[in-house]
C-alpha positions as CSV (number, residue, x, y, z in Angstrom):
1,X,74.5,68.4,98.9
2,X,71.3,70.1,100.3
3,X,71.6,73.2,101.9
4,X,70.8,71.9,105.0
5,X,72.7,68.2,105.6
6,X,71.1,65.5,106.7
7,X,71.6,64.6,110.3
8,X,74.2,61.7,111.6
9,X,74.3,58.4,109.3
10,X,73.4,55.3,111.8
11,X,77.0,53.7,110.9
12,X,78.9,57.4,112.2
13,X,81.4,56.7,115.0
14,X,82.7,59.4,116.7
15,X,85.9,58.4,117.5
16,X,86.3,57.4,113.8
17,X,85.2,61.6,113.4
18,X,87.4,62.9,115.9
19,X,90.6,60.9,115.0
20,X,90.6,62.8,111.5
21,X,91.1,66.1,113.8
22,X,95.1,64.4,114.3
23,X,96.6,66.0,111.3
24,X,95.9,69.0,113.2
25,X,96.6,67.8,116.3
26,X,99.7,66.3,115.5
27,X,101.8,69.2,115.5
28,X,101.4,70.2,119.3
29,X,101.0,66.8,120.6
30,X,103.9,67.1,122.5
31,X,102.1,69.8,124.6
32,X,98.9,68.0,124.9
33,X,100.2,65.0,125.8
34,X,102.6,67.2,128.6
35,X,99.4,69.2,129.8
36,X,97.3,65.2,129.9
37,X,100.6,63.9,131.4
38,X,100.4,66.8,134.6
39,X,96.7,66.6,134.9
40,X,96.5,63.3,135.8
41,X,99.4,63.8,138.4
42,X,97.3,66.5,139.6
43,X,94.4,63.9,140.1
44,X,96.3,61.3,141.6
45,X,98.0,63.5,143.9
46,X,93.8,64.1,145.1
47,X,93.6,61.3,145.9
48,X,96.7,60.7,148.2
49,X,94.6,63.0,150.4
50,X,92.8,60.1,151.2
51,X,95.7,58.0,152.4
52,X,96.7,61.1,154.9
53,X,93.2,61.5,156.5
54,X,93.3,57.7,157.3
55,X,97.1,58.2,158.9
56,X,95.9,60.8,161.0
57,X,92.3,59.6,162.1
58,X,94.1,55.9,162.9
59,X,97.2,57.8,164.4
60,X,97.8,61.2,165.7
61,X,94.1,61.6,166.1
62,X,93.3,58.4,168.0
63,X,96.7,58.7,170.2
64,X,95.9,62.5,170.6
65,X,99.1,63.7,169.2
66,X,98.4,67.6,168.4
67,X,101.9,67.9,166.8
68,X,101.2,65.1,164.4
69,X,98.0,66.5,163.6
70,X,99.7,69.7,162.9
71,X,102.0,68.0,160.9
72,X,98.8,66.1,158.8
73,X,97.1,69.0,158.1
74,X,100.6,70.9,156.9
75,X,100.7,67.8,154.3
76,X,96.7,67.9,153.3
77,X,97.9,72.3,152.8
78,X,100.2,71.1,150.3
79,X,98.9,68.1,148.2
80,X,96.1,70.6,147.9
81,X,98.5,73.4,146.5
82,X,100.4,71.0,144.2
83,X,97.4,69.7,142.8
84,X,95.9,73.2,142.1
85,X,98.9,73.9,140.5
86,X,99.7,71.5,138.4
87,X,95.9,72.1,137.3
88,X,97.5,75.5,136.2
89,X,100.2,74.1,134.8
90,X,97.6,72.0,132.4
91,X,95.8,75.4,131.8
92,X,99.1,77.2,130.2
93,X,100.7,74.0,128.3
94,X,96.9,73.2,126.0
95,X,95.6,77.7,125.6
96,X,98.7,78.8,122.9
97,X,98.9,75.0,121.3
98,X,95.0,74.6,120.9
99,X,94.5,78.3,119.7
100,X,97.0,77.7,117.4
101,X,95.0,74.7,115.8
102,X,92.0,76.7,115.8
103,X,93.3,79.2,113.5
104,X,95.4,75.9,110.9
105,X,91.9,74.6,111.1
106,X,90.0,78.4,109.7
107,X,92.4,79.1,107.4
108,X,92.1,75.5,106.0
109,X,88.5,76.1,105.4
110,X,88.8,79.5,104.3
111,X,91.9,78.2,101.9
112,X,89.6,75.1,100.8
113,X,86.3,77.7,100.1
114,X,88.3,80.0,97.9
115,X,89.2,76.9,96.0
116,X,85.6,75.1,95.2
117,X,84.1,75.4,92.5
118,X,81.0,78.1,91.9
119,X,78.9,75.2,91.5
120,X,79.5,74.1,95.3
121,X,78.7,77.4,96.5
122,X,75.5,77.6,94.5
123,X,73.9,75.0,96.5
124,X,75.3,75.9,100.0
125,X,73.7,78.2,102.1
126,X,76.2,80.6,103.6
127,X,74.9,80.6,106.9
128,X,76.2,77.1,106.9
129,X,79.7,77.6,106.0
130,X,79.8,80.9,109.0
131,X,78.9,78.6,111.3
132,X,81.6,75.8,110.4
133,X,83.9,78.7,110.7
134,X,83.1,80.3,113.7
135,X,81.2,78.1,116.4
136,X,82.3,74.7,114.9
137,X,85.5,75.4,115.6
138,X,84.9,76.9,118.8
139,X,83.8,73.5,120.1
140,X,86.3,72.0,118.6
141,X,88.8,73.9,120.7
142,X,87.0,73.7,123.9
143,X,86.9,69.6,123.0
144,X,90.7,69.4,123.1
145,X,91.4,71.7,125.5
146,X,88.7,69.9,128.1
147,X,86.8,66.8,127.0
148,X,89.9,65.1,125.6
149,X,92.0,65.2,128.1
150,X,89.3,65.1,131.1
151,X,88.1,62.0,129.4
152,X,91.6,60.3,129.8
153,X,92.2,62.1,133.0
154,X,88.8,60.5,135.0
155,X,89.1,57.5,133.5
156,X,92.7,57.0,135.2
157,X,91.3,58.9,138.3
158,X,88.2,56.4,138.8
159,X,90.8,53.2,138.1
160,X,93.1,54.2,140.9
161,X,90.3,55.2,142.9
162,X,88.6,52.2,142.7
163,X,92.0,50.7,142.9
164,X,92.7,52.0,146.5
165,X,89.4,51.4,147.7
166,X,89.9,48.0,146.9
167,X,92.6,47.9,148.8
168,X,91.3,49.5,151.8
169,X,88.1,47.3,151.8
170,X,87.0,44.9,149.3
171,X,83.4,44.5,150.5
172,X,82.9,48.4,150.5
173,X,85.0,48.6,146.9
174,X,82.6,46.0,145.6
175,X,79.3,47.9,146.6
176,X,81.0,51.1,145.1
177,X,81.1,49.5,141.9
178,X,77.6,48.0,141.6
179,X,76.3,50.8,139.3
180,X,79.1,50.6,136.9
181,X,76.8,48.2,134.7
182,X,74.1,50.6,134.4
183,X,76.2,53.4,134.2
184,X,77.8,52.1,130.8
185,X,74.5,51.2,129.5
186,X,73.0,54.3,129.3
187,X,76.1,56.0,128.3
188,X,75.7,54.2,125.4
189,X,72.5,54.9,124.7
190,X,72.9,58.3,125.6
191,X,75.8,58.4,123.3
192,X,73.4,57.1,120.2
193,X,70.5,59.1,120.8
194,X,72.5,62.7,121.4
195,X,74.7,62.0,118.6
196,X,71.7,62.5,116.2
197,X,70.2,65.8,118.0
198,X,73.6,67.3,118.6
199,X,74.0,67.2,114.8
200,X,70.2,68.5,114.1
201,X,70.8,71.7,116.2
202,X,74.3,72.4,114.3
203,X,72.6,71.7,111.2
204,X,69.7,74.4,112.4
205,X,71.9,76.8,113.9
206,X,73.3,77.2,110.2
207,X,70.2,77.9,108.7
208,X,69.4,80.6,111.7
209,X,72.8,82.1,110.4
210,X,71.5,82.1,106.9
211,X,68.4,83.9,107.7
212,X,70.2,86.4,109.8
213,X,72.9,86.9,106.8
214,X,69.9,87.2,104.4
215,X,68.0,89.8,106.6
216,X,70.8,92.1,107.2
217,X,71.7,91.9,103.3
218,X,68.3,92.4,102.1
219,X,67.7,95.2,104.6
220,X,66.4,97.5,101.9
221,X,64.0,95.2,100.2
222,X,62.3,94.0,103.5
223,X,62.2,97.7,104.6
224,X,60.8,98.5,101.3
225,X,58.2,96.1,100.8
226,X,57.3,95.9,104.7
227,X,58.2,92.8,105.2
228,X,59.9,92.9,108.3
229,X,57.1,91.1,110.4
230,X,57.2,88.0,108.2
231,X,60.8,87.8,108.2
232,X,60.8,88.0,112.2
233,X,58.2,85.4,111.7
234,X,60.3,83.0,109.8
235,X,63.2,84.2,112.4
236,X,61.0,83.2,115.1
237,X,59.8,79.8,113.4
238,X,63.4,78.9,112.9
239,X,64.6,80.0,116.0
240,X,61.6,78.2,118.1
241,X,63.1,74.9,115.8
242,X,66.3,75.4,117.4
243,X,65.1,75.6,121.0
244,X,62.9,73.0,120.9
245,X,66.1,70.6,119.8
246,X,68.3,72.1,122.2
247,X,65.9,71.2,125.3
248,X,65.3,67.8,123.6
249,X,69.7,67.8,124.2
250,X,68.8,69.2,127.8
251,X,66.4,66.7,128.3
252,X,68.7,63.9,127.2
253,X,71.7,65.7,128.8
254,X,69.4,65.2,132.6
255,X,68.4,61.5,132.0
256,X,71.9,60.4,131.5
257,X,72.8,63.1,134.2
258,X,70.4,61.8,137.0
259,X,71.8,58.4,136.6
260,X,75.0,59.0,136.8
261,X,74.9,61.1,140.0
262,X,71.9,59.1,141.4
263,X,73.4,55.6,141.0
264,X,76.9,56.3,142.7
265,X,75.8,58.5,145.5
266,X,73.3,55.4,146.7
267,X,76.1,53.4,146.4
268,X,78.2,55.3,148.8
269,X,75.3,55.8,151.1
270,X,75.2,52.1,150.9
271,X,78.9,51.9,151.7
272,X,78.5,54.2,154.4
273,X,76.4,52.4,156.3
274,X,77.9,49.1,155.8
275,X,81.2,50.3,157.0
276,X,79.7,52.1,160.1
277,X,78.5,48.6,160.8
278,X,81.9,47.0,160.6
279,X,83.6,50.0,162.4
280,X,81.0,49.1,164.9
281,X,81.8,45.5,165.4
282,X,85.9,45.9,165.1
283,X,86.1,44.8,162.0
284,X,87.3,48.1,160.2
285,X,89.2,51.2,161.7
286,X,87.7,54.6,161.8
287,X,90.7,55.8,159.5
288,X,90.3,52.8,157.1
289,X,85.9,54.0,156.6
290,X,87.1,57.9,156.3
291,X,90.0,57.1,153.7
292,X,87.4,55.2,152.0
293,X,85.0,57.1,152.1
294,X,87.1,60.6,151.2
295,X,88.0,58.6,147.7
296,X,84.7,57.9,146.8
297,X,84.0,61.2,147.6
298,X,87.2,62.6,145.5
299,X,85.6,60.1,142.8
300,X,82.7,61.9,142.6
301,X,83.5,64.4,140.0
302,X,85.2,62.2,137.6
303,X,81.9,59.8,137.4
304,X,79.7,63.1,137.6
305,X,81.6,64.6,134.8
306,X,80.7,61.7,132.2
307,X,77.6,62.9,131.7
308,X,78.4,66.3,129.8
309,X,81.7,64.9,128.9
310,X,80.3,62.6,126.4
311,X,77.5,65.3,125.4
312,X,80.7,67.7,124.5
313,X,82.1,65.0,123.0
314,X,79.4,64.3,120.9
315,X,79.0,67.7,119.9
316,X,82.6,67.8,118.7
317,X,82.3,64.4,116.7
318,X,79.3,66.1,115.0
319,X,81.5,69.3,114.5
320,X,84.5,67.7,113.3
321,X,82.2,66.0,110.5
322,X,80.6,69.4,109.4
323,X,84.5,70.9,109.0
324,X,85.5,68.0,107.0
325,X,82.1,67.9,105.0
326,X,83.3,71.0,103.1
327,X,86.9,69.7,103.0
328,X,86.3,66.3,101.2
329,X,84.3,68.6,98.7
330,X,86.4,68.4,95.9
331,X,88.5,71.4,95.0
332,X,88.7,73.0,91.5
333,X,90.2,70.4,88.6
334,X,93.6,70.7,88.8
335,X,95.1,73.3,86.1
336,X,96.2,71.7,82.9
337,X,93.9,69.0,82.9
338,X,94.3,67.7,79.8
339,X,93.9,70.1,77.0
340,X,96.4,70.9,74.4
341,X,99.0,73.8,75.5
342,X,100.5,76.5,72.7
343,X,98.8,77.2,69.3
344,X,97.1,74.7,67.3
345,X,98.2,74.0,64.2
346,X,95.8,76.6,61.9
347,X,94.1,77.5,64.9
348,X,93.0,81.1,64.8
349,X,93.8,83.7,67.7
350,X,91.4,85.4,69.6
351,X,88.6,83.8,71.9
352,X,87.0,80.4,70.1
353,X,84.2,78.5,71.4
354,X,84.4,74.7,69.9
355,X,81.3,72.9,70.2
356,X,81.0,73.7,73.4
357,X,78.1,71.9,75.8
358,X,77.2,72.4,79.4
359,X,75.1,71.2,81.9
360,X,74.8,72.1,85.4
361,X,76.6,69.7,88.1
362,X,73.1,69.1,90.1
363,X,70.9,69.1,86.7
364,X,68.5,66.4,85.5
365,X,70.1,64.3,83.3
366,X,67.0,64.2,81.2
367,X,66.9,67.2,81.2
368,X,68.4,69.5,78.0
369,X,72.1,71.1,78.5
370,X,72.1,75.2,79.1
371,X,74.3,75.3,75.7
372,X,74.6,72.9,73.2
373,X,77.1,72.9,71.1
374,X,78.3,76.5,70.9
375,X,80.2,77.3,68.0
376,X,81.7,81.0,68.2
377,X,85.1,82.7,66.5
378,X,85.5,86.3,68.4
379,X,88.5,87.3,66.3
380,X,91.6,89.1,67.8
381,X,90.8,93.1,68.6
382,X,87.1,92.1,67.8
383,X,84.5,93.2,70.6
384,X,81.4,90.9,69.8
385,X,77.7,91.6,71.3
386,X,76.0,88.3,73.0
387,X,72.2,88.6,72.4
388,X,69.7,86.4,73.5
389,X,66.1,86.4,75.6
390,X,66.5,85.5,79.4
391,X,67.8,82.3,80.2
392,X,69.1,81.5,76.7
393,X,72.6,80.9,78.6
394,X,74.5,84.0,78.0
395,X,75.7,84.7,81.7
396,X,76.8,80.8,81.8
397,X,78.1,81.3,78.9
398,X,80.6,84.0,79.9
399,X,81.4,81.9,83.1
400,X,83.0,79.6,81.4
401,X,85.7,82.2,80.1
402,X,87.2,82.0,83.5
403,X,86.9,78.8,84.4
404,X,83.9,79.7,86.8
405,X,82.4,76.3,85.6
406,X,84.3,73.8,83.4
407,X,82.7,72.9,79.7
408,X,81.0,69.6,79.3
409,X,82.5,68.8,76.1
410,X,84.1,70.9,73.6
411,X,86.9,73.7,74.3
412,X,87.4,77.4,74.4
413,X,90.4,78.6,73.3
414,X,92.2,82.0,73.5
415,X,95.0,82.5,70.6
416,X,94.4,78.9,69.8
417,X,95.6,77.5,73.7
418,X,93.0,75.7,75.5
419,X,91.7,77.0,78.7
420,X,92.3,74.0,80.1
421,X,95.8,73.6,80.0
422,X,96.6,77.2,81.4
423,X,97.0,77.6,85.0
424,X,94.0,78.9,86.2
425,X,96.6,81.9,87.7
426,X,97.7,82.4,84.3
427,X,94.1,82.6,82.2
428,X,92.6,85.3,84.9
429,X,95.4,87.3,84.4
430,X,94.4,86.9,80.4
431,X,90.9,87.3,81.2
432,X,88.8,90.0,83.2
433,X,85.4,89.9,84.0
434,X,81.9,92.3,84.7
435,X,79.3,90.9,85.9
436,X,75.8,92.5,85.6
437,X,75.4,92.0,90.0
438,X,78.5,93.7,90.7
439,X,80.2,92.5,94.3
440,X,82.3,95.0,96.1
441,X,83.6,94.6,99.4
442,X,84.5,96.1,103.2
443,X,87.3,98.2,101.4
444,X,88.2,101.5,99.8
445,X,86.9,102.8,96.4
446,X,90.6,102.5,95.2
447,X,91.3,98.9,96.6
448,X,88.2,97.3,95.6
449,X,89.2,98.8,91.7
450,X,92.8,97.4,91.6
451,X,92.0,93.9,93.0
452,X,91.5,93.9,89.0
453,X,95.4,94.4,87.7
454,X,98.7,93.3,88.7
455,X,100.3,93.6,92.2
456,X,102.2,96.9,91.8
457,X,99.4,99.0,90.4
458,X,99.0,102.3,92.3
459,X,97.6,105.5,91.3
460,X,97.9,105.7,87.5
461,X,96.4,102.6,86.6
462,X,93.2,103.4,88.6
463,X,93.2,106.8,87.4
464,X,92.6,105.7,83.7
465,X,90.3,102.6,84.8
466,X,87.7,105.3,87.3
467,X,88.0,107.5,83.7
468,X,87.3,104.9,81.0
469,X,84.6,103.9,83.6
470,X,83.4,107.2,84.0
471,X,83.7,107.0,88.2
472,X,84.8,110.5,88.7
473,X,82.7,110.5,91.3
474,X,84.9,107.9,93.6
475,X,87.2,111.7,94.3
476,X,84.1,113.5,95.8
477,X,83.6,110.7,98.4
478,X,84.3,112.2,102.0
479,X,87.8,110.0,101.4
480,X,88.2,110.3,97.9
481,X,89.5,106.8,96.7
482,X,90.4,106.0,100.4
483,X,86.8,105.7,101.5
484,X,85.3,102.6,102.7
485,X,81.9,101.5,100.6
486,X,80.9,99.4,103.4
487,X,79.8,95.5,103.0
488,X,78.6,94.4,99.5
489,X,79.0,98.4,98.7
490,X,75.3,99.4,99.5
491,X,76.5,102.5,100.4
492,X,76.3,103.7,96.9
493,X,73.7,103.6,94.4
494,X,73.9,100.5,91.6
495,X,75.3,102.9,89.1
496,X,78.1,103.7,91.0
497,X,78.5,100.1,91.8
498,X,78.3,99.3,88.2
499,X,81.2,101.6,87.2
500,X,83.7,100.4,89.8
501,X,82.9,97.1,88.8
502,X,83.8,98.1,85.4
503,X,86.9,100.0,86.4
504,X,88.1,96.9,87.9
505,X,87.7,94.9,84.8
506,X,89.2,97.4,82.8
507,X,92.0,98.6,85.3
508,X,94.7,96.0,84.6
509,X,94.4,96.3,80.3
510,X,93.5,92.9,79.9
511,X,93.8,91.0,76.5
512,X,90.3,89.3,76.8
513,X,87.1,91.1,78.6
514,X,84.2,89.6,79.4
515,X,81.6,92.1,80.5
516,X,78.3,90.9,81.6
517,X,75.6,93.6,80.9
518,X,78.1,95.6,82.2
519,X,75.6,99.4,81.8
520,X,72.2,98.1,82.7
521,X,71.6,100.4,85.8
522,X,73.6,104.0,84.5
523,X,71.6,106.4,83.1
524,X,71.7,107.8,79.3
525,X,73.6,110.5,79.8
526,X,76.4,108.6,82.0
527,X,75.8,105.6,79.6
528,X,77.0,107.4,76.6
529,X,80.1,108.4,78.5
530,X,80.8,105.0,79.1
531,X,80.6,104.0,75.8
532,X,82.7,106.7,74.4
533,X,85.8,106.0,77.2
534,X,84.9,102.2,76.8
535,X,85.6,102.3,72.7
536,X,88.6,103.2,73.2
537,X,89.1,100.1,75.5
538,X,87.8,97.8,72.9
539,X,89.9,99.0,70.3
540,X,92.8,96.8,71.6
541,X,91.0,94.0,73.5
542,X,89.3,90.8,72.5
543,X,85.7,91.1,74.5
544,X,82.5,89.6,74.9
545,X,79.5,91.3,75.9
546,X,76.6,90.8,77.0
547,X,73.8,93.3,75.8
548,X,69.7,94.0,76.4
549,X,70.0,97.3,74.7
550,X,70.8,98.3,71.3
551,X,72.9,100.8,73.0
552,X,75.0,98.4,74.6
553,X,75.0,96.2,71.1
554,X,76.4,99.1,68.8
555,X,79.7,99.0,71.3
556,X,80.2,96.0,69.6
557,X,81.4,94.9,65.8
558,X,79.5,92.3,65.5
559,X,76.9,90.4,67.1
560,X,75.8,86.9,68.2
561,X,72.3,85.1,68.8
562,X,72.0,82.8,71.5
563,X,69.0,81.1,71.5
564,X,67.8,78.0,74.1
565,X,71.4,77.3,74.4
566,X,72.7,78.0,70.9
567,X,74.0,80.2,68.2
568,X,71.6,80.7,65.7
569,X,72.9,83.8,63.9
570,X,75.9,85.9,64.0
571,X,76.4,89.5,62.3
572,X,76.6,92.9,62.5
573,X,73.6,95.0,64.3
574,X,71.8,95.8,61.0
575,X,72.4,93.0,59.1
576,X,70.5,90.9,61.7
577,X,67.8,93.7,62.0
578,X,67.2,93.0,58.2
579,X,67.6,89.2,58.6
580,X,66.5,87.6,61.8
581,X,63.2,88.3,63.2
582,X,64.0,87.1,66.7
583,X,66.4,89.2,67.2
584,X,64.6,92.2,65.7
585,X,61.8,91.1,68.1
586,X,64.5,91.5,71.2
587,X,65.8,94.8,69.8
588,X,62.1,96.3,69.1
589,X,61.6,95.8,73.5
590,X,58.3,94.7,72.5
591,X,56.2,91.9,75.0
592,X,56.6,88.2,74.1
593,X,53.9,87.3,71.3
594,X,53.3,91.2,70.5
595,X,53.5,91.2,66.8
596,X,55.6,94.0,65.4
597,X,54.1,97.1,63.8
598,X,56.8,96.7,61.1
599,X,58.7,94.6,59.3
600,X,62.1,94.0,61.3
601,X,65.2,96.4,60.1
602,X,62.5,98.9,59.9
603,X,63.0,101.8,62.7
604,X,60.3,100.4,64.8
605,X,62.8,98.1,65.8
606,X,65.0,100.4,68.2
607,X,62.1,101.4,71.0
608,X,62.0,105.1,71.1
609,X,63.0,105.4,74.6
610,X,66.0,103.5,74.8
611,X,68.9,105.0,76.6
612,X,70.5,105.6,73.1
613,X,68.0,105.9,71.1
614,X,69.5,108.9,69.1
615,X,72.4,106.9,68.4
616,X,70.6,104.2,67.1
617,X,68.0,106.5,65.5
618,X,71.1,108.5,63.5
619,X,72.6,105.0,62.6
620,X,69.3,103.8,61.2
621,X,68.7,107.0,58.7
622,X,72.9,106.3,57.6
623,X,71.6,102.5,56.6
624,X,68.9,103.9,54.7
């Protein structure tokens, strides 16, 4: 799926689109069908009006009886009450029902996005999904609480209409209805062409929310690199896209417009004249031409109406297949998909990676897999270091822990269970995770840290997870723990982000932890903190880490080489300083192709200024 999708497929049918909106409707169709029900009362009680001008012109008027036009006039005051209220009426019975379906319809969506997979949100811009959130469903509502019902409401209004002119005059009911042909030709055409551009603007209007989401994200780095003119450029690019296909609507929206006003109001001038004729010569009454005329008149609006009717129609069709083109994605697999449940038999515990092979969803498939046959035993208590130069496939790798993508082929197991056959509820509660680009979000210090352990944590458990994380700093906030970081948490630096991130993983003592480069923005003196509270961690959990720095390796016992998508070496730190010449090369921090000064194991292979380089330099002279 492209960021942007492609506009309206030439065999789309809207009705086809807005009959899938039922499931919704279905619910409350009592009331809409109630409130459809008293609007087209309300309509044909208009046009009995009609009927009582034409009693009074032929009656009370032409016999100059003042009490019967008294009496005419009281009846026009109250067909004109009852229809204006039962237009209320409509009003009350569609605003609680269709607000109601608004908010199944969002929490649906929202429900449906928190259950894709992380490879469907990698290729959707989120722009896109806002805008199916928020102003797709917005016409969605204002179709069924207006276009819907107005479309069944005129269509019985201009029937009975017609109807009664018929049967006040055939002639004049016969010129009325010559531009019904035309009419319903361009409304089909109309229908065709505006389908198409009613889809492009959506489509555009999500990628004018995506830039504006970007912007306001990435308010720092435009500021700081002085970009703002070029992104007000792009803004303005975008945005000069949009209008130009929402005057090409506008333009579309007056042809079919014009013709529908212009056709029928010849037609009654036509009728006009051609019944002041007959009037003239006997052959009609003055009360027959006014009743006539009044209900062509009181038709006027229904046929006028078409035009934007079908636009908003059209617009809804185009909405309802956006909402539904991120709810036929298909969710996450189901859990237990297939793999074997409880302990193999001579299965080892811990964390096991079984020739495992991955390849992105959208990759070539010429193209090679990120791993290839991943073969890895992390033992139980064991923390092991996961080295490799970028884009080797150590973050993917660590996604697949989780369940943030599914495996190819092979298996990963924890204490010999697949991951497959756990609940997915079940493995994250087994499994924490840091990443390296920590996410926080619009909430306290303190909530954002226990969305990592059980419901029922409170102020203990994030206690010991803001120490082992070295976050102290959370109780010097203006709120302490109870201040808001604001969205994505840029209201603190990345360290800090970094250690709450980490305090989350840690927070609810999980069995397995898979930490991402978890101390690659902290400084050396808050680094070595880390490590000390974080050892302590690691003595009784199962982890996998991934490490740049030799500082981050030595937290672990042993480490493993990941190199273009596999393991090609696994040890402890010095035995693959002494051994393997690649990884030496990664420790040693020097350029790609820059041959080494010495021999790898030798101490040239820790960079002098690495965060813990006196660590690694003390460890080094102990070797020797």
């Amino acid at each position: 799926m492209p960021r942007t999708p492609a506009t309206a497929s030439q065999d789309r049918s809207a009705v086809r689109s807005l009959l899938r909106l039922w499931p919704y409707v279905r619910p409350v169709r009592i009331r809409l069908f109630a409130a459809a029900f008293v609007a087209v009362l309300a309509s044909c009680t208009g046009l009995v009006i009609p009927l009582v001008l034409k009693w009074m012109v032929d009656g009370p008027v032409a016999d100059r009886d003042t009490a019967g036009v008294w009496l005419g006039a009281l009846c026009l005051l109250l067909l004109g009450f009852a229809e204006a209220l039962l237009f209320g009426l409509r009003r009350w019975l569609v605003a609680r029902p269709l607000s109601h379906v608004e908010a199944e319809m969002r929490a649906d969506l929202y429900g449906r996005l928190q259950r894709l997979p992380v490879a469907f949100h990698d290729r959707w811009a989120s722009g896109q999904l806002l805008s199916r959130a928020t102003s797709d469903l917005g016409l969605l509502r204002m179709f069924l609480a207006f276009p819907l019902t107005f479309l069944l409401v005129n269509a019985v209004t201009i029937l009975f209409g017609v109807v009664i002119m018929l049967l006040q005059d055939w002639t004049l009911g016969l010129v009325i209805l010559g531009p019904a042909v035309p009419v319903v030709v361009m409304c089909v055409y109309f229908e065709n062409r505006y389908a198409v551009v009613a889809r492009r603007a959506q489509d555009q209007a999500g990628d004018l929310t995506t830039v504006v989401e970007e912007s306001v994200l990435g308010i720092r780095i435009i500021k700081g690199f002085g970009r703002h003119r070029s992104q007000a450029r792009a803004f303005r690019e975008l945005s000069s896209t949009l209008r130009g296909t929402e005057l090409r609507k506008a333009r579309l929206l007056a042809t079919i417009w014009a013709v529908i006003v212009t056709l029928p109001e010849v037609a009654v001038g036509a009728a006009l004249v051609l019944g002041a004729v007959q009037v003239a010569d006997g052959e009609l009454s003055a009360g027959t031409l006014v009743a006539f005329l009044s209900t062509a008149l009181a038709l006027r609006w229904p046929v006028d109406s078409i035009g934007f009717l079908l636009a908003m129609s059209q617009e809804a069709a185009t909405a309802t297949e956006r909402y539904f083109e991120v709810m036929d994605e298909a969710p996450e697999e189901p859990d237990g998909r297939g793999g074997r449940g409880g302990l193999a038999p001579g299965a080892d515990g811990g964390l096991r990676f079984d020739g495992v092979t991955f390849r992105y969803p959208d990759a070539s498939p010429d193209s090679p897999p990120t791993l290839d046959g991943v073969d890895l035993h992390i033992r139980p208590g064991e923390s092991m270091a996961l080295v490799g130069a970028t884009g080797s496939g150590k973050t993917t790798l660590t996604a697949l822990v989780p369940r943030l993508h599914e495996v190819t082929a092979g298996r990963i197991t924890l204490d010999g269970e697949d991951i497959t056959a756990m609940s997915r509820e079940e493995l994250r509660s087994r499994v924490a995770v840091a990443f390296e680009e920590p996410t926080l979000f619009s909430a306290s210090v303190g909530e954002n840290v226990l969305m990592g352990a059980a419901d029922g944590a409170g102020a203990v458990e994030l206690e010991r997870a803001l120490g082992v994380a070295q976050a102290d700093f959370a109780h010097a906030l203006p709120q302490g723990v109870q201040t808001q970081v604001g969205e994505q948490g840029l209201s603190l630096s990345g360290g800090q982000r970094q250690r709450l991130a980490l305090a989350r993983a840690v927070v609810g003592q999980p069995r397995f932890l898979v930490l991402d480069d978890p101390l690659s923005a902290l400084d050396v003196h808050t680094e070595a903190a880390v490590e000390a509270a974080l050892r302590q961690v690691l003595a009784d959990t199962t982890a996998l880490i991934v490490a740049h720095r030799p500082s981050t390796v030595l937290l672990a016992d042993r480490v493993a080489l990941l190199s273009d998508g596999r393991v090609t070496a696994v040890g402890t730190h010095h035995e693959l300083l002494r051994s393997n010449t690649e990884y030496a090369h990664l420790m040693s921090g020097e350029p790609s192709g820059t041959p080494s000064a010495e021999p790898s194991g030798t101490p040239s292979a820790e960079p002098s200024g690495t965060p813990c380089g006196t660590h690694f330099g003390e460890q080094e002279a102990d070797r020797r």
